[in-house]
DSSP file (Angstrom, degrees, kcal/mol; ACC not computed):
  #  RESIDUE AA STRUCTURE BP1 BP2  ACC     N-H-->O    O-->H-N    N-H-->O    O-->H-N    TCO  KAPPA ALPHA  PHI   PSI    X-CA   Y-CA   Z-CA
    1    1 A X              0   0    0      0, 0.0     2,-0.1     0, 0.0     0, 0.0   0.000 360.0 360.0 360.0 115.9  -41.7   24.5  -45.2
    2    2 A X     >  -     0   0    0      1,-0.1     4,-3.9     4,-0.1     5,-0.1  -0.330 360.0 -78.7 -83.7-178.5  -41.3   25.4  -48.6
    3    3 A X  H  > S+     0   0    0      1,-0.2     4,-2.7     2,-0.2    -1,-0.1   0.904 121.3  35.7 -38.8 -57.4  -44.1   27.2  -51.1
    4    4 A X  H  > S+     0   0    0      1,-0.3     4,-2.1     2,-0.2    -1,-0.2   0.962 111.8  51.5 -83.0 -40.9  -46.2   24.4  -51.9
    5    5 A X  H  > S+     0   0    0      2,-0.2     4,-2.8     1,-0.2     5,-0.3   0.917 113.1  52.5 -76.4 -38.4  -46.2   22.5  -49.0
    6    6 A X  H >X S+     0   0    0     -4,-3.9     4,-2.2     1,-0.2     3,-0.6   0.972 116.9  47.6 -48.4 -63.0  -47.3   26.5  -47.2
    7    7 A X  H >X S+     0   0    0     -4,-2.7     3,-1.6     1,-0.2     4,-0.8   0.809 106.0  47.1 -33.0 -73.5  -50.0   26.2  -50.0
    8    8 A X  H 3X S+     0   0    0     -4,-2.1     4,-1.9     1,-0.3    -1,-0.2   0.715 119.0  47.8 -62.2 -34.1  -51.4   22.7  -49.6
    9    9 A X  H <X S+     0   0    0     -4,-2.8     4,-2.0    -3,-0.6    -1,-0.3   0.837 109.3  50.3 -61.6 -32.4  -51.6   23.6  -45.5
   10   10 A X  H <X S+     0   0    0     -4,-2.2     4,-1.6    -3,-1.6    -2,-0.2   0.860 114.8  44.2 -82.6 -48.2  -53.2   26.7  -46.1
   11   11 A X  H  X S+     0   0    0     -4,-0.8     4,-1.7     1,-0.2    -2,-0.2   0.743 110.1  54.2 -56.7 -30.1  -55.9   24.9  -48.5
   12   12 A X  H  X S+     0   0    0     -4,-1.9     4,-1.4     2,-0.2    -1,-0.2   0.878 106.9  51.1 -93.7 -34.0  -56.2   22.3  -46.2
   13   13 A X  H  X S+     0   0    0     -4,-2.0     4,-1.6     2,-0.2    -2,-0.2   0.828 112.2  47.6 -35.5 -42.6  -57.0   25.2  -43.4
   14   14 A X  H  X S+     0   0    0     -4,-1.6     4,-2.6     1,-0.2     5,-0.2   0.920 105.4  53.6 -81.5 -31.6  -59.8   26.9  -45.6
   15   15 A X  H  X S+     0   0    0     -4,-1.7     4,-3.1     1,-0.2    -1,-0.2   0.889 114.4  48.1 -83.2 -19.5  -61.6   23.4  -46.5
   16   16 A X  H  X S+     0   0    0     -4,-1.4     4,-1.7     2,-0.2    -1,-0.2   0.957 111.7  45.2 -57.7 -53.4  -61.7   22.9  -42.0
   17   17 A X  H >X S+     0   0    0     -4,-1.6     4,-0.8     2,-0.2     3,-0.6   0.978 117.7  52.8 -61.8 -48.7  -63.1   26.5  -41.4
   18   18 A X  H 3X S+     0   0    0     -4,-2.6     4,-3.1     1,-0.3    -2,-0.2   0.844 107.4  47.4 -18.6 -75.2  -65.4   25.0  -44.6
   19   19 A X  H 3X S+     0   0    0     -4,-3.1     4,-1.6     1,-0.2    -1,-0.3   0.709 102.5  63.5 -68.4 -15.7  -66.5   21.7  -42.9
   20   20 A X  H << S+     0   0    0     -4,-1.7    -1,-0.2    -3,-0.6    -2,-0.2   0.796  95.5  54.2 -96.1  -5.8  -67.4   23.2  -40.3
   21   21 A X  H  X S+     0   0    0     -4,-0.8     4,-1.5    -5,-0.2    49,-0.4   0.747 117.7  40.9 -64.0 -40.9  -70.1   25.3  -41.9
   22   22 A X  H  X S+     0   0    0     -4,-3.1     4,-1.6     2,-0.2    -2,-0.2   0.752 105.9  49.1-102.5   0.8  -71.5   22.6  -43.0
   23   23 A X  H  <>S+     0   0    0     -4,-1.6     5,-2.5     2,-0.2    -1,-0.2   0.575 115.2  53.8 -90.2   6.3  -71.5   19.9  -40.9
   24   24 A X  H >45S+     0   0    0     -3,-0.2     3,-1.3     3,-0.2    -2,-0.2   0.946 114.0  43.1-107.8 -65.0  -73.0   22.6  -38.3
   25   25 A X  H 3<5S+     0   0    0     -4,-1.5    -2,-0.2     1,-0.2    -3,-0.1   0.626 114.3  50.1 -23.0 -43.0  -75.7   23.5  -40.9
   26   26 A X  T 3<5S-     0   0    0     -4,-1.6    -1,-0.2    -5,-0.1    -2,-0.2   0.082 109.5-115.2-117.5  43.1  -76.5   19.8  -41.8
   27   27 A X  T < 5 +     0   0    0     -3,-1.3     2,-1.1     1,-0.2    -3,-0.2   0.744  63.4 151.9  84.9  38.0  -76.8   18.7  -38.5
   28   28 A X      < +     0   0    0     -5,-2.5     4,-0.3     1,-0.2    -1,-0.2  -0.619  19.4 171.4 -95.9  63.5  -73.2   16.1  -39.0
   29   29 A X  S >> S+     0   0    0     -2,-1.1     4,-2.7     2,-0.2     3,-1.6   0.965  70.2  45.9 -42.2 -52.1  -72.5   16.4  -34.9
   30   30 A X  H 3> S+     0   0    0      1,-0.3     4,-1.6     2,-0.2     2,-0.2   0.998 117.2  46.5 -75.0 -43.6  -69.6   13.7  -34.8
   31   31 A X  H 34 S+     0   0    0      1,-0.3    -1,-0.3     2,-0.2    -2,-0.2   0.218 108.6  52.0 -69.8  21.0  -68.0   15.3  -37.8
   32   32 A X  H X4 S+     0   0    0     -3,-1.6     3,-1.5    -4,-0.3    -1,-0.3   0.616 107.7  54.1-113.2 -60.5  -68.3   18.4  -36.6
   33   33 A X  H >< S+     0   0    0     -4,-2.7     3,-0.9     1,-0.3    -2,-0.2   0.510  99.2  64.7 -53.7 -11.8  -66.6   17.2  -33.4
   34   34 A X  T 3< S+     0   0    0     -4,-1.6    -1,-0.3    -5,-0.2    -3,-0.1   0.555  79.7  76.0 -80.8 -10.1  -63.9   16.0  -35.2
   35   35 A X  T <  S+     0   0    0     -3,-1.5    87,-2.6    -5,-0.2     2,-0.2   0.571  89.9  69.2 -23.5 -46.5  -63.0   19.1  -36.3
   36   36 A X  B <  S-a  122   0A   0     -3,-0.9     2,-0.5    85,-0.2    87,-0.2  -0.746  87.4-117.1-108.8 144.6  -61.5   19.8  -32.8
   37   37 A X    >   -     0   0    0     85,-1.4     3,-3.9    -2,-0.2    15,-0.2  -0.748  44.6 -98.4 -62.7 130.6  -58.6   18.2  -31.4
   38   38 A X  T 3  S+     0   0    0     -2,-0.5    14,-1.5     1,-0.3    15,-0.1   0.558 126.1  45.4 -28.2 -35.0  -59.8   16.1  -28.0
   39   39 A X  T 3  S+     0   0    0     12,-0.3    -1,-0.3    13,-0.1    12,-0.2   0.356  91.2 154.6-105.6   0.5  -58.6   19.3  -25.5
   40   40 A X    <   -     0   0    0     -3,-3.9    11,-1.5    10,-0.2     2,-0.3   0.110  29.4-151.5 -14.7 163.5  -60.3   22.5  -27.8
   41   41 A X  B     +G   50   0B   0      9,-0.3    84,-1.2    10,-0.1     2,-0.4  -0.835  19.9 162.3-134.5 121.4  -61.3   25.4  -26.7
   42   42 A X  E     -b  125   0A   0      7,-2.0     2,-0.5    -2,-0.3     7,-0.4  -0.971  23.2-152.2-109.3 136.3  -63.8   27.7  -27.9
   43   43 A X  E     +b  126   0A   0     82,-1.5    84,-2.6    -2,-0.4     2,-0.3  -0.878  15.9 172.3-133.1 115.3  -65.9   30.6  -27.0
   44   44 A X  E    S-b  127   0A   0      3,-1.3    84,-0.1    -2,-0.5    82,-0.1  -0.868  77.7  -7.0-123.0  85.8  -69.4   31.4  -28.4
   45   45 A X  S    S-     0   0    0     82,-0.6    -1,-0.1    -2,-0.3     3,-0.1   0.587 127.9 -55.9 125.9  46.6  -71.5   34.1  -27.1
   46   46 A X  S    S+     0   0    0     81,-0.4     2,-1.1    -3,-0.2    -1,-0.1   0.388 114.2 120.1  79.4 -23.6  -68.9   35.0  -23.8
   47   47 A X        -     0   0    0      1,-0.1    -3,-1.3     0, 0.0    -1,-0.2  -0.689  55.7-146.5-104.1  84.9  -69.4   31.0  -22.9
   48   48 A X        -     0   0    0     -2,-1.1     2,-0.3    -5,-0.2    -5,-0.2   0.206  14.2-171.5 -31.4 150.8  -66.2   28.8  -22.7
   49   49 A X        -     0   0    0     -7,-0.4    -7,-2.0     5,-0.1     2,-0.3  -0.879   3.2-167.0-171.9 147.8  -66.0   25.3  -23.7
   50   50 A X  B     +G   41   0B   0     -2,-0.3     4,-0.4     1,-0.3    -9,-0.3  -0.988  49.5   9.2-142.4 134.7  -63.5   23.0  -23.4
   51   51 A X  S >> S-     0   0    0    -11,-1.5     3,-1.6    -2,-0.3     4,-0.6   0.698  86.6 -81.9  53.9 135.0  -63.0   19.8  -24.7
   52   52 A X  H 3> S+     0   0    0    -14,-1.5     4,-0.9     1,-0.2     5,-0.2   0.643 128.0  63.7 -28.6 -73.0  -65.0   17.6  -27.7
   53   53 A X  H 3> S+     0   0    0      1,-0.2     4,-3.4     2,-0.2    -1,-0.2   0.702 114.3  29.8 -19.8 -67.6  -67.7   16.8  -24.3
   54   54 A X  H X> S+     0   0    0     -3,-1.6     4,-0.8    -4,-0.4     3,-0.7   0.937 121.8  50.2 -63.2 -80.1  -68.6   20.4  -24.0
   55   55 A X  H 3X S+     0   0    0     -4,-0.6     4,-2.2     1,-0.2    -1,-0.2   0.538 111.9  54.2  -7.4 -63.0  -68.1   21.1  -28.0
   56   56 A X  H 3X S+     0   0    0     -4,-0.9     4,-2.4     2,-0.3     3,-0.5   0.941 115.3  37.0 -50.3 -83.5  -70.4   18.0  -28.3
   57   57 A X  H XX S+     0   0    0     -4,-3.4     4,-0.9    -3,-0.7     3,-0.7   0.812 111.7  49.9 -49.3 -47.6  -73.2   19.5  -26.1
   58   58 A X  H 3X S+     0   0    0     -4,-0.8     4,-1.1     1,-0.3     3,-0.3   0.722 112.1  50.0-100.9 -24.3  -73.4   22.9  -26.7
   59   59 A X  H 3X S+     0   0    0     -4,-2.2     4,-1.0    -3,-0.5    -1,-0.3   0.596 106.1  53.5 -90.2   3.2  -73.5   22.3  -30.5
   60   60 A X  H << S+     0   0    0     -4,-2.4    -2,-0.2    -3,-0.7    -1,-0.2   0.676 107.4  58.8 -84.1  -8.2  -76.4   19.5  -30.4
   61   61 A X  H  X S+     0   0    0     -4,-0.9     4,-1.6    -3,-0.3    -2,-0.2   0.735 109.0  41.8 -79.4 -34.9  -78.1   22.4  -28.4
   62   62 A X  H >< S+     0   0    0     -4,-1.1     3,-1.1     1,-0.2    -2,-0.1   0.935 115.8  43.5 -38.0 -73.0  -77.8   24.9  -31.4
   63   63 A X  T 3< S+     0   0    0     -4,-1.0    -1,-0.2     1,-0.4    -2,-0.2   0.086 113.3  56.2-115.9  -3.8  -78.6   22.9  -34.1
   64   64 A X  T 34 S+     0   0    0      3,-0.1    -1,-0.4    -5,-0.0    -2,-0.2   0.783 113.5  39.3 -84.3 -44.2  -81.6   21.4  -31.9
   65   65 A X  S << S+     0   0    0     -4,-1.6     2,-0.2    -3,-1.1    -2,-0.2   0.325 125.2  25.8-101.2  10.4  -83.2   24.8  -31.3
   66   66 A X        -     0   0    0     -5,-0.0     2,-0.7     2,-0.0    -1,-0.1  -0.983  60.4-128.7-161.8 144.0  -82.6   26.1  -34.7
   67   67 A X  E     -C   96   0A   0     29,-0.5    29,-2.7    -2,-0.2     2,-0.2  -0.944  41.5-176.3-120.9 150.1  -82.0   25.7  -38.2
   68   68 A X  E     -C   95   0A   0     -2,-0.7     2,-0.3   -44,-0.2    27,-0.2  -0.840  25.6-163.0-129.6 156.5  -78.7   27.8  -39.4
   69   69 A X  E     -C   94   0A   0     25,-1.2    25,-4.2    -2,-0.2     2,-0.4  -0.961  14.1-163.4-133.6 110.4  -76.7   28.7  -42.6
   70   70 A X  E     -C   93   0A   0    -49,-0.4     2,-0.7    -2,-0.3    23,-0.2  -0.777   3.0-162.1 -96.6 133.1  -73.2   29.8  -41.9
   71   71 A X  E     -C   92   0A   0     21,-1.0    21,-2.7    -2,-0.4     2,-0.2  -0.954  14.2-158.2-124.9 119.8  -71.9   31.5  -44.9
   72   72 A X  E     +C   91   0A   0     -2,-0.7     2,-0.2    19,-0.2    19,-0.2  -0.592  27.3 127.0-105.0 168.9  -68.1   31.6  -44.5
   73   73 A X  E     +C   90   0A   0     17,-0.7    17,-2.3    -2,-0.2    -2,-0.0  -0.782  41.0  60.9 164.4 161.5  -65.6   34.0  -46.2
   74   74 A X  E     +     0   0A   0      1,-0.3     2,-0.4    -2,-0.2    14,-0.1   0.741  68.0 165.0  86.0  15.8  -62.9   36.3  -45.7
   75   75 A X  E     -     0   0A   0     14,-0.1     2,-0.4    12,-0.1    -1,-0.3  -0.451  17.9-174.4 -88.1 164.9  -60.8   33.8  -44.2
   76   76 A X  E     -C   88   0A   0     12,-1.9    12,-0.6    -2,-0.4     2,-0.4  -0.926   6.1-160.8-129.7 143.4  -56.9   34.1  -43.6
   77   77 A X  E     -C   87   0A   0     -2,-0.4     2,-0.3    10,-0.2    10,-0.2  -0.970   0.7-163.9-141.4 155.2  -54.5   31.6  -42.3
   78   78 A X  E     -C   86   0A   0      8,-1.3     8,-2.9    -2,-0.4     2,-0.8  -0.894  14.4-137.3-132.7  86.5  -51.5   32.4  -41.0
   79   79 A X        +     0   0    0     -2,-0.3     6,-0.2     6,-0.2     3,-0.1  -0.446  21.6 174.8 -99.6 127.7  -48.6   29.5  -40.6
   80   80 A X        -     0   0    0     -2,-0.8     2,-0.3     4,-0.5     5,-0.2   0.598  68.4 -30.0 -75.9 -31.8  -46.7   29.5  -37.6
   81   81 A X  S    S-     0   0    0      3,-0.8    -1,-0.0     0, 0.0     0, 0.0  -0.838  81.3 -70.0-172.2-173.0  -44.8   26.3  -38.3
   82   82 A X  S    S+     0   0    0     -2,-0.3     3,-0.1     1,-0.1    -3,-0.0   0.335 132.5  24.1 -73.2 -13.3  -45.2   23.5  -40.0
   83   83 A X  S    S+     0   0    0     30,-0.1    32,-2.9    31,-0.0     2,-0.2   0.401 114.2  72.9-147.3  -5.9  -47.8   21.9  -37.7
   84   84 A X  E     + D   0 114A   0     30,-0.2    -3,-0.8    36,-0.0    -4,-0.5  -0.701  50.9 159.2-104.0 176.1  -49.2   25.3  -36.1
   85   85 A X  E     - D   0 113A   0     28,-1.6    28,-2.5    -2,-0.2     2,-0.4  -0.772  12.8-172.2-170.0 116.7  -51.6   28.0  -37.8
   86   86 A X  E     +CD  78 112A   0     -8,-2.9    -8,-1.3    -2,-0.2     2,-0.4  -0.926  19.8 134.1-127.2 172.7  -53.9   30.8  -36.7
   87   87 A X  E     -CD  77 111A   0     24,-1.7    24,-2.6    -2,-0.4     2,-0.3  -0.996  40.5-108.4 175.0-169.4  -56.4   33.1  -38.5
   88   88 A X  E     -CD  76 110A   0    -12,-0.6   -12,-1.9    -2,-0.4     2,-0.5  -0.857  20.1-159.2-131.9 158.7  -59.7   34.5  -38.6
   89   89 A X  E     - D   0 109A   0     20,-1.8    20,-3.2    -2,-0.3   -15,-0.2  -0.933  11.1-142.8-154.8 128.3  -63.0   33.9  -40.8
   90   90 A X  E     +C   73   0A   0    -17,-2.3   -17,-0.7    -2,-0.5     2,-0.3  -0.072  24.2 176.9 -66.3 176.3  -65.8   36.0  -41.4
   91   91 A X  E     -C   72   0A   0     16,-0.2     2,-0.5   -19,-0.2   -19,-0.2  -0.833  30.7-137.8-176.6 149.6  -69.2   34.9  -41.7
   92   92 A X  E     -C   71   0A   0    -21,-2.7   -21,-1.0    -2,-0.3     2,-0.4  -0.954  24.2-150.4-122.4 126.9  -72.7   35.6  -42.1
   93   93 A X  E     -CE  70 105A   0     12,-1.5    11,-2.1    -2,-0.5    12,-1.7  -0.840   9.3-170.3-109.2 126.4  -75.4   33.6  -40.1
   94   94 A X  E     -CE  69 103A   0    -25,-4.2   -25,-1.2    -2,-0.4     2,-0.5  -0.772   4.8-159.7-116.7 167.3  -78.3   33.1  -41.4
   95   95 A X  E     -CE  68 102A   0      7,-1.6     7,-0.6    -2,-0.2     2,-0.4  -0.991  24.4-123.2-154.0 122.9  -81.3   31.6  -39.2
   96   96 A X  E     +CE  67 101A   0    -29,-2.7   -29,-0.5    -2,-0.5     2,-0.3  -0.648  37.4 171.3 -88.2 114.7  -84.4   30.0  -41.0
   97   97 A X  E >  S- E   0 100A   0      3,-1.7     3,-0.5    -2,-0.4     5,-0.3  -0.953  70.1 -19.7-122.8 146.0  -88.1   31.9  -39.8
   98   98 A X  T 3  S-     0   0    0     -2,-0.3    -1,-0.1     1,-0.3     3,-0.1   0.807 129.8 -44.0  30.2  53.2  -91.2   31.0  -41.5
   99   99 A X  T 3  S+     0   0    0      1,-0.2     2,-0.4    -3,-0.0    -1,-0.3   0.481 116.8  93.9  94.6 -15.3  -89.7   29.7  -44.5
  100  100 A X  E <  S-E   97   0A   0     -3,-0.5    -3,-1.7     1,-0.0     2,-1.3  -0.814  71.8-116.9-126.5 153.5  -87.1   32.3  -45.1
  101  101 A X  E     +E   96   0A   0     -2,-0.4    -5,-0.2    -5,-0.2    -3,-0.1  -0.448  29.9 180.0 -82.0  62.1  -83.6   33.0  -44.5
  102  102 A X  E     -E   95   0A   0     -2,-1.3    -7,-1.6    -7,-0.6     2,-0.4  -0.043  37.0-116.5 -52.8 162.1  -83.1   36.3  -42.3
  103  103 A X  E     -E   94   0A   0     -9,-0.2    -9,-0.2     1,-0.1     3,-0.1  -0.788  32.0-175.4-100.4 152.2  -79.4   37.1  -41.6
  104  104 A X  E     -     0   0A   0    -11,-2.1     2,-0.3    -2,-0.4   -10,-0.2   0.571  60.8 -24.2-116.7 -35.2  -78.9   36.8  -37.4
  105  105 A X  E     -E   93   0A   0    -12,-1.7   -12,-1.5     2,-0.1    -1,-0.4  -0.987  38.7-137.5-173.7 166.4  -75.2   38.0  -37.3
  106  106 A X        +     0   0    0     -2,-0.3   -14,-0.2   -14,-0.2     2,-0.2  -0.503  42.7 158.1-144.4  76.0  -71.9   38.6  -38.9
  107  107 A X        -     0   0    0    -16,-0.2     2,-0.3    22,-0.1   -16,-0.2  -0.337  31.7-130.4 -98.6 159.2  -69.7   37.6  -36.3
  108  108 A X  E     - F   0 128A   0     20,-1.5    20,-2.0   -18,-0.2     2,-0.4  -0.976   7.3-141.1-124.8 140.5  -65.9   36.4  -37.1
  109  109 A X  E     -DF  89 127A   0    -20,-3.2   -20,-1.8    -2,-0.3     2,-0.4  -0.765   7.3-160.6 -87.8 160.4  -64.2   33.6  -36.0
  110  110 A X  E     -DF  88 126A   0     16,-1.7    16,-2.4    -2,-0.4     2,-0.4  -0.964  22.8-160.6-133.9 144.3  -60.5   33.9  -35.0
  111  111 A X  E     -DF  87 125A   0    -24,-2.6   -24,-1.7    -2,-0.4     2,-0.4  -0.872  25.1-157.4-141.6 124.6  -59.1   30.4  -35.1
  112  112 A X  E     -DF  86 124A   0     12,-3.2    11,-2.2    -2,-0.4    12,-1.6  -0.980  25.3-159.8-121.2 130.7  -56.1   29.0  -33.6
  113  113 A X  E     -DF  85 122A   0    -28,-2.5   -28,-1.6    -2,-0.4     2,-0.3  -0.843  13.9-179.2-114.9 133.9  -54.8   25.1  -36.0
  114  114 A X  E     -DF  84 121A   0      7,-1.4     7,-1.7    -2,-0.3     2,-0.5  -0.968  30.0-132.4-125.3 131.8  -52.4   22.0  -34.9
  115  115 A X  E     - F   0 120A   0    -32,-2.9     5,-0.2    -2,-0.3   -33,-0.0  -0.807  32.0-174.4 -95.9 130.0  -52.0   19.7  -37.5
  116  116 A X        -     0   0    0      3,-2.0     3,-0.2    -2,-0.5     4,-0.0   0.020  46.3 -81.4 -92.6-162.8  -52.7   16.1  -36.0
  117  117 A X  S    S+     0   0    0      1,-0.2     3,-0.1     2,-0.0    -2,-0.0   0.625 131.9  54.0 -38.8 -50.3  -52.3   12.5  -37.5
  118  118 A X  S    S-     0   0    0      1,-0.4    -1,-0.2     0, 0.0     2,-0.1   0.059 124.5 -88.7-104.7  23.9  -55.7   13.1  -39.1
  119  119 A X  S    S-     0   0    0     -3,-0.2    -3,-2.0     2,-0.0    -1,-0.4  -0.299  76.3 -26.5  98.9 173.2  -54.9   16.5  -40.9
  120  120 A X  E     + F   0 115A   0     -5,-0.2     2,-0.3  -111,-0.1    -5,-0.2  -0.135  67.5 179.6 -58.7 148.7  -55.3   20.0  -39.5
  121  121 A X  E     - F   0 114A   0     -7,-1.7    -7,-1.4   -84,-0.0     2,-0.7  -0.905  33.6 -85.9-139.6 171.2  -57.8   20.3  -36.7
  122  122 A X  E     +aF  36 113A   0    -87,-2.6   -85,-1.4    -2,-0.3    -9,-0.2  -0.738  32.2 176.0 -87.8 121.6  -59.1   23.3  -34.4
  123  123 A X  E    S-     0   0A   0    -11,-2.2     2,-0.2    -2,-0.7   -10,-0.2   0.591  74.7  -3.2 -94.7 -25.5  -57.2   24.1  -31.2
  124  124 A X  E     - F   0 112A   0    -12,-1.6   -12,-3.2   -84,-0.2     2,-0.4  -0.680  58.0-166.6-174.8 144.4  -59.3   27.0  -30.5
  125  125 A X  E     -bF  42 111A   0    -84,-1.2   -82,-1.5   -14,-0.2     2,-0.4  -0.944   2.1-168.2-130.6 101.4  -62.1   29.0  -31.7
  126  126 A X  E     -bF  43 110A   0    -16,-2.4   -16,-1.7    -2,-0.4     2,-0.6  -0.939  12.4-152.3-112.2 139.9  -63.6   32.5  -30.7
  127  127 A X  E     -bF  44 109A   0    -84,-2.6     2,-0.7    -2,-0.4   -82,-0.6  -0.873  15.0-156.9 -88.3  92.3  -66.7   33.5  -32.0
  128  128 A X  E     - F   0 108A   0    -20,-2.0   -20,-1.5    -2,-0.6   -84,-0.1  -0.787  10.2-138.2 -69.1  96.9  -66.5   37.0  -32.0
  129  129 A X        -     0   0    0     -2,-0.7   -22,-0.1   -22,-0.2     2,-0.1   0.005  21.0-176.5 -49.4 115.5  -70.0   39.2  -31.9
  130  130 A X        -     0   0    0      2,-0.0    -1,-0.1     0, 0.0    -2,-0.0  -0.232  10.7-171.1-113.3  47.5  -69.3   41.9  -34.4
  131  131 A X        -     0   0    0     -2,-0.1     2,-0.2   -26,-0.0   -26,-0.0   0.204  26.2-110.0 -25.4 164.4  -72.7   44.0  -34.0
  132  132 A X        -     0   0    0      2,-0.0     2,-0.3     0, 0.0   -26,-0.0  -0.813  34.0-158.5 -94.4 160.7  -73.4   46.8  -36.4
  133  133 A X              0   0    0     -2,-0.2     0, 0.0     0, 0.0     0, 0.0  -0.845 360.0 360.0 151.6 119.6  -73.2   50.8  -35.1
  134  134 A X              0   0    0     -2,-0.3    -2,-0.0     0, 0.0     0, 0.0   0.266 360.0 360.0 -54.2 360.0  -74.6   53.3  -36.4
């Protein structure tokens, strides 16, 4: 892989970690599941999931019992090959009470990428609780 072609993957990495702030925030489920290649893996909150089915469910259960603003940043990619990639993104979740935007968490994701047919996708994603300590 030469320079640019590293670039254009690496761009194409940040606008995924991207979409997926927002399609999780404006309530886009199948494009949100599209994200993931069919066999994904994730873990959010200790709680596996494996494959789009699970993905599927457990994020119409969020975004049903809540409304969220993931505020991404701080991400890194890291390319492994030409068709693999892993890295991490920070983030600050914010979680709408009474009208306003309190912050809920700042958890990071750490992110493993295969680029398919249909552009880079997520091969796995853990959500890692990054409390604050005194």
């Amino acid at each position: 892989m030469d320079e640019i072609q590293q670039l254009v993957a690496q761009n194409e990495i940040r606008n995924l970690v991207a979409q997926y702030a927002q399609h999780t925030d404006d309530t886009r489920i199948q494009e949100w599941t599209e994200l993931f290649v069919e066999d994904a893996r994730m873990e959010a909150n200790g709680q596996p999931l494996e494959g789009r089915p699970a993905l599927t469910e457990w994020i119409t259960g969020v975004t049903s019992s809540m409304k969220l603003r993931h505020v991404m940043g701080g991400v890194t990619v890291t390319l492994d090959s030409a068709t693999e990639a892993h890295g991490a993104a920070d983030m600050i979740l914010l979680l709408a009470v009474e009208g306003s935007w309190i912050i809920a968490g700042a958890p990071r994701y750490v992110d493993r990428y295969v680029k398919t047919e249909a552009g880079w996708r997520f091969a796995e994603r853990i959500l890692e609780d990054r409390p604050a300590k005194a």
